[in-house]
N, C-alpha and C positions, 0 to 999 in steps of 0.2 A: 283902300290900302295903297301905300306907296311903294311901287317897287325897289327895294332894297339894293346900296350902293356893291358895286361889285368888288371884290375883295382884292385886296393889292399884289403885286407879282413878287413880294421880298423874296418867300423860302425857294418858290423856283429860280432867282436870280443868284440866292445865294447856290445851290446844286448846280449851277449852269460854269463853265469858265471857257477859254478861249474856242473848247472843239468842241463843246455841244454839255447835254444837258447828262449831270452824273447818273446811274442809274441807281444804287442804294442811300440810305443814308444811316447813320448812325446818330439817334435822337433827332436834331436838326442838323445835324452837320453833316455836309456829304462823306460819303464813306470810300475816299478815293481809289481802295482795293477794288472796288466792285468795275469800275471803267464805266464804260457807255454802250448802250444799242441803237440800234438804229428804229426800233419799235417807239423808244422812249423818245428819241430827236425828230421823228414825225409828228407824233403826238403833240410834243411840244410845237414843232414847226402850222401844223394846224393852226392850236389855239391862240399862237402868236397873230398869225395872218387873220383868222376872224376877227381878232381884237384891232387889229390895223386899221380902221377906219378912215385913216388921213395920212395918207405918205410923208406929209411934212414930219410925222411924228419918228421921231428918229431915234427913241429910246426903241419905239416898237421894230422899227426898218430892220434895226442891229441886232437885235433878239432873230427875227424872222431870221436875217442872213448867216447868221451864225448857225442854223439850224439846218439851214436850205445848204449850205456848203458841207454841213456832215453828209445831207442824204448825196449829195454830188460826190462827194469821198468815199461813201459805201458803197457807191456801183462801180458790178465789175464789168471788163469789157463783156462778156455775155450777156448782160443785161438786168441780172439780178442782181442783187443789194447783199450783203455783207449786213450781221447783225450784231456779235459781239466783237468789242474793238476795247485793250485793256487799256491802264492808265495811263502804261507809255507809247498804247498810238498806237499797238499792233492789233494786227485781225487776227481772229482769236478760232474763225470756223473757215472753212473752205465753203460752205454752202449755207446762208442764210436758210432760217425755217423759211414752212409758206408762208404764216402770219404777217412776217414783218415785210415779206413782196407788199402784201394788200395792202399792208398800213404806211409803209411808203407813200404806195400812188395814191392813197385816198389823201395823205397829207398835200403833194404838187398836184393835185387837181384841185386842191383849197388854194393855193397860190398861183395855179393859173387863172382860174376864177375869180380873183381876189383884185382887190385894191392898190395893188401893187407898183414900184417900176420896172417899166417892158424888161428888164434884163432877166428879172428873178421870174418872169413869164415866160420868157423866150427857155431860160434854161430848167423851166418845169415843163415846158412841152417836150423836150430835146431826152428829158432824163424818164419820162413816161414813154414815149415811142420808143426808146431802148428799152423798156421793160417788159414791151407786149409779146415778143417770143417765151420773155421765162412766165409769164402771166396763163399763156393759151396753157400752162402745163401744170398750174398748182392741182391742187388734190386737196386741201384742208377746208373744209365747210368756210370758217370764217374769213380767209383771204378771199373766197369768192364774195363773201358778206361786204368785204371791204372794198374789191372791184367793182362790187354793183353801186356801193356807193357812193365812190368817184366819180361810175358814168354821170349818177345823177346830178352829180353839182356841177359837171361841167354841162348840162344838158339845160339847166337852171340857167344857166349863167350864158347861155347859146353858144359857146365856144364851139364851131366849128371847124375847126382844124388840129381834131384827134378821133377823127373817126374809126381806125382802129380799133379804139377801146370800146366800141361801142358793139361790136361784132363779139369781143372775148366777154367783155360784160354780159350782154344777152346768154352766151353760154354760160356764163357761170350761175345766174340766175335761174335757168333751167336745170344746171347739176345741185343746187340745192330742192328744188321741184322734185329731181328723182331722187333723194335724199329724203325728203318728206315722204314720198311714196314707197321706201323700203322699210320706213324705221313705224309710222304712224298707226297706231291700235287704238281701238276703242278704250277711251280712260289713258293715253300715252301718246298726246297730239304732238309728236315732238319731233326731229329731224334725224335723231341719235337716239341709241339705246338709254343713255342716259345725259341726264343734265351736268355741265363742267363750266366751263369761263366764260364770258364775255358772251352767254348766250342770246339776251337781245339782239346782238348784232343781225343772227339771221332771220327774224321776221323781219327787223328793219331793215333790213337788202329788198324782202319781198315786199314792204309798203313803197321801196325807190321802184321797183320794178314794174309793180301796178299803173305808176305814176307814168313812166314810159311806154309802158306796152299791154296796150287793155285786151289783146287777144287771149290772154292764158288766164294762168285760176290764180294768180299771185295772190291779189288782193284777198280770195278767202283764204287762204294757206295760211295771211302773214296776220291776219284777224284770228282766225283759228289758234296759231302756236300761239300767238301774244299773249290772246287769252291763259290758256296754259298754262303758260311762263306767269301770269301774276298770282294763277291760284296757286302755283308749285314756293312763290316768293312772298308769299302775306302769310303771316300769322298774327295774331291779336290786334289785326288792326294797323302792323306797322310792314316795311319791307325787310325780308329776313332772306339773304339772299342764299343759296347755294356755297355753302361751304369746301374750300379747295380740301380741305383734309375728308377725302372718302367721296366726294362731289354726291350725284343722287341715281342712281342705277335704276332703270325700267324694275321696276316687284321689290325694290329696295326702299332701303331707309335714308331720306335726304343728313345730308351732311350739314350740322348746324353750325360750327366753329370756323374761324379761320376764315370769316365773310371778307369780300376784297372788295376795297370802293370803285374798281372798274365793272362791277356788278351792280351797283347803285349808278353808274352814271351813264353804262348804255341799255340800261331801262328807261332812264329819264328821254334820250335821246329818242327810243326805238318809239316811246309813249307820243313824244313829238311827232314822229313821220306817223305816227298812224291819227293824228289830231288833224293832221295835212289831208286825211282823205275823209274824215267826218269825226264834226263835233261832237262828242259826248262825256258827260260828267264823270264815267267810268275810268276813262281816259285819264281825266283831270287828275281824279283820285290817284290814280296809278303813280302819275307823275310827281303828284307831290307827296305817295308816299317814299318811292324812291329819291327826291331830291333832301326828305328830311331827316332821312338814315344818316347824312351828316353832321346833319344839327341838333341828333337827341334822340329823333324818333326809329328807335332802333331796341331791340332785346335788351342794351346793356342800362337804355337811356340814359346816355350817355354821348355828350360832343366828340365823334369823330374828329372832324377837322378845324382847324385852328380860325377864325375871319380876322387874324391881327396882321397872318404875316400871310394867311390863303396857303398855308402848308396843311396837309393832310395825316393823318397816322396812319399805316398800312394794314387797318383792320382790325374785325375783332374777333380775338383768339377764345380760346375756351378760361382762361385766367381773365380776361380782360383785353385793355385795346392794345396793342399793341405800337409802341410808343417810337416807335421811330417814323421816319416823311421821309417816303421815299420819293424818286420821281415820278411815278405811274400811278400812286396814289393821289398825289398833289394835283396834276393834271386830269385825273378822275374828278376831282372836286373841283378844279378851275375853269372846267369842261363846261360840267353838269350848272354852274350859278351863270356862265354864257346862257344859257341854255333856259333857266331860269330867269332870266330877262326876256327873253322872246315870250316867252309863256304869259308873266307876269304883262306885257304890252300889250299882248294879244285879250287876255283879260283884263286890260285896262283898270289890271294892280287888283283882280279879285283874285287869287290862286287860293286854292282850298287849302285850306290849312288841315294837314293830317293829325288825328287824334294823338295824342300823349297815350303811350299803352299805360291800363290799366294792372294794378297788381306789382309785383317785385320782378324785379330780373330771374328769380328761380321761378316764378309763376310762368313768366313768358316761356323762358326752357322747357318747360315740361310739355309747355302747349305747341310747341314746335311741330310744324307740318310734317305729315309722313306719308 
C-alpha cells in the first residue's frame, strides 16, 4: 500500500486572515463573530511548523509567522497568554484558561525545535521562559499533559537552553501520577472521576515521561489508562469517542453524541507515543481506528472531513454530522493525516485498515459502550 498524498491547506487558509487563524466557521466560511484564541493559533502554529520541512518554503514560513506573532500578542507581561481575542482585536478575558498556557508552549517548543529561521527560534525560546512562572502554577490535568509534551520535543530535538521547563515539566508529570493515584478503581483506570475532552492527551504526557525519566511507574500508568481509554472508545469495531454532551461519569452512562475530532486525533497521537515505546498490533489497530473515524469508520459511516479542501466538520451530533469546519476541527484532521504518514512510513505503507462497521447506524447506537 502507498501512503496516501496528504491533504491540502485551502479551508485552513481560507479561516486564517491577517492575525491568525478564525476560531468558528459557518459551513465553510469563517464565522467572523466568533474572533480568534490562542488554543486555535497554536494548534495551527504547530501543524504549520511540522509541515515546514524546508525554510525556503515561504508559503509555509508566512503561515508559521502569522501564527507565531499571535502567540507573541497573546502574552502578557506576567507571562501567561490571553485566550479569546474578538474580531476587532480586543482581549476578551483577563486571564487565559490553563489549557491554552500548555497548548501554547507545546506549540513554540514545536518551533524551537523546528526547522525554522533563528529569529522565530530565538523568539519561541524568549516567549516559553516568560511562561515558566505562570506554568509552575496550572492546576488543569491537560496543560500539565501539554507541558510534558513540550519538554519532550525539545528533549528530542536536544535543545539545551530551556532547562527550566524541564524542572516544571517533571512536576507536572508527577501531578498527573497523583491524579491517577486519587481517581483510579478497579474497572475505572482513569485519572478523573469521569471521561471529558482531549483525554488521550494524558497518558500521552505519560508515554513522553517514560521516555525521559525511567525512575517512576509512567510508563505503566500511561499503558494502563491507554488501555482504558480504547475499550471506553471502541464500539462495533470502530472509534466512538466520548461525547461532549453528558461526557462519561465513573458508574455512568458514556455519552454517545456530539463526538469531536479533537478526540479522534489525540488518540491517534497518544497511539503513536505509545508505538514509540513498543510495537504492537493493538496499537496499530487503535490507531487506525481513530484515524478512520474521519474517513467513514465511524457510528454514522459517514465522511467526517472533507480531503478536497482538508476542511473538517465539527462532529457528530445525535441528527448527524454537523456541517460546519471549524478551526479545531480542521486541524484535528490536519493533525492526525501528519500523523498518519509517520505511521504509514514506519509500516512501510502497511497500516491496518479498520473494519467498515457492520449493520446500520441505529444498529451501531444501540450497541454503544456503557
Amino acid at each position: 500500500m502507498r501512503c496516501a498524498g496528504y491533504p491540502p491547506l485551502t479551508h485552513l487558509d481560507r479561516m486564517t486572515d491577517s492575525a491568525g487563524v478564525i476560531q468558528h466557521a459557518v459551513y465553510n466560511i469563517p464565522r467572523r463573530s466568533s474572533g480568534y484564541t490562542t488554543d486555535d493559533n497554536a494548534r495551527a502554529l504547530r501543524l504549520c511548523t511540522r509541515l515546514c520541512a524546508d525554510p525556503s518554503d515561504k508559503s509555509m514560513i508566512e503561515r508559521v509567522a502569522r501564527y507565531l506573532s499571535f502567540l507573541e500578542h497573546a502574552q502578557k507581561p506576567t507571562g501567561g497568554f490571553h485566550n479569546f481575542m474578538s474580531y476587532q482585536r480586543n482581549w476578551l478575558d483577563d486571564r487565559g484558561c490553563c489549557d491554552s498556557q500548555g497548548q501554547a508552549v507545546l506549540a513554540l517548543a514545536e518551533v524551537r525545535a523546528g526547522n525554522l529561521p533563528q529569529g522565530f527560534r530565538i523568539l519561541a525560546t524568549e516567549l516559553i521562559n516568560n511562561a515558566i512562572p505562570v506554568l509552575q502554577s496550572l492546576t488543569s490535568l491537560r496543560a500539565h499533559a501539554y507541558v510534558v509534551q513540550a519538554w519532550a520535543i525539545l528533549r528530542r530535538a536536544d535543545v539545551a537552553d530551556i532547562g527550566g521547563l524541564e524542572s516544571v515539566a517533571r512536576d507536572a508529570a508527577k501531578n498527573l501520577m497523583n491524579a491517577w493515584n486519587a481517581s483510579h478503581r478497579n474497572g475505572w483506570e482513569w485519572f478523573e472521576s469521569r471521561l471529558t475532552y482531549a483525554n488521550a492527551v494524558l497518558p500521552h504526557a505519560l508515554f513522553d515521561a517514560a521516555e525521559a525519566w525511567s525512575d517512576e511507574n509512567f510508563l505503566t500508568v500511561a499503558e494502563t489508562s491507554f488501555r482504558f481509554l480504547i475499550r471506553a472508545t471502541t464500539s462495533d469495531d470502530v472509534f466512538w469517542p466520548v461525547g461532549n454532551h453528558g461526557w462519561y461519569p465513573q458508574n455512568g452512562v458514556k455519552s454517545l453524541h456530539d463526538q469531536q475530532p479533537v478526540e479522534a486525533s489525540t488518540t491517534a497521537a497518544a497511539a503513536l507515543a505509545a508505538l514509540d515505546s513498543q510495537e504492537s498490533h493493538a496499537l496499530l489497530i487503535a490507531f487506525q481506528r481513530a484515524h478512520g473515524w474521519f474517513h467513514g469508520q465511524n457510528s454514522l459511516r459517514a465522511a467526517v472531513a472533507d480531503n478536497e479542501s482538508g476542511g473538517c466538520h465539527d462532529g457528530i451530533e445525535s441528527h448527524g454530522i454537523n456541517r460546519n469546519l471549524g478551526a479545531e476541527s480542521t486541524i484535528a484532521f490536519l493533525w492526525t493525516e501528519l500523523i498518519a504518514q509517520d505511521v504509514c512510513h514506519r509500516t512501510n505503507g502497511t497500516i491496518i485498515e479498520s473494519p467498515v462497521p457492520a449493520g446500520s447506524p441505529k444498529h451501531c447506537e444501540m450497541a454503544g459502550a456503557r
